[in-house]
Phi, psi and omega in degrees: 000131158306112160258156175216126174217157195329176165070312163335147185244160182264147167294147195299162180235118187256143159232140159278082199299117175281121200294300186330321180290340197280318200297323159288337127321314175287323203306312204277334178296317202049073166231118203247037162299112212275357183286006180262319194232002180212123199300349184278337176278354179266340183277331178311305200296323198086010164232190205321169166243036165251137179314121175283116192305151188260138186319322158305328182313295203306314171309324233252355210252345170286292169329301183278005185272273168347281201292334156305242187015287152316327192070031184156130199277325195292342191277005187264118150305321180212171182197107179228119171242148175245122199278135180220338173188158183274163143256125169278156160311134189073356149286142161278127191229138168308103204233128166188198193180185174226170152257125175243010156173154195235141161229109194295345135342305218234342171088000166266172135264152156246128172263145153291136179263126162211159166209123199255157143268134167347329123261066191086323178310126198262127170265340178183124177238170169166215198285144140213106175287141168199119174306154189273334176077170206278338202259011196201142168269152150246125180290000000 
């Protein structure tokens, strides 16, 4: 049995952001902003000509940091993020949290959330409720 208490960390998660991954994402989003998949509009643009990850990515990269952690993706209850700078194709990022509080009542936790690039520069932070489930204490 998983005991949790404040001050825990979720363990870091390393990701490599993948070009590949985006363009079936705007497909699956229906977002057909081409700053995802294509370098020549981004160069139209004046910018980087590596694809900008699309924000679900990014969230989705907390879900699977939690559900390692957890051992099961059903227990995140709620998720609030604050979007703070993109990630391009080929950066590396960082994924991890705390517990910054519990309600034992309820059998839950709060994490603080984040996702940095590899040096610190934070792509996104916020929340995460996730119940402790019938398989985990809370201390």
């Amino acid at each position: 049995m998983k005991t949790l208490a404040v001050g825990d960390v979720i363990p870091e998660h390393h990701v490599v952001v993948r070009a590949d991954a985006m363009k079936p994402m705007a497909l699956l989003l229906r977002d057909p902003n081409p700053i995802h998949w294509d370098p020549e509009a981004l160069r139209a643009l004046g910018l980087d000509e590596r694809p900008i990850n699309q924000g679900p990515l990014n969230v989705s990269y907390i879900w699977e940091a939690i559900a390692a952690w957890m051992g099961e993706p059903t227990l995140i209850r709620s998720l609030r993020v604050r979007f703070v700078s993109n990630a391009l194709a080929g950066d590396r990022l960082v994924v991890g949290g705390e517990v910054i509080s519990h309600d034992p009542e309820k059998r839950r936790v709060t994490c603080s959330v984040w996702v940095h690039h590899a040096d610190g520069r934070p792509v996104l932070t916020g929340t995460a409720a996730i119940d402790t489930g019938v398989c985990h204490d809370i201390a």
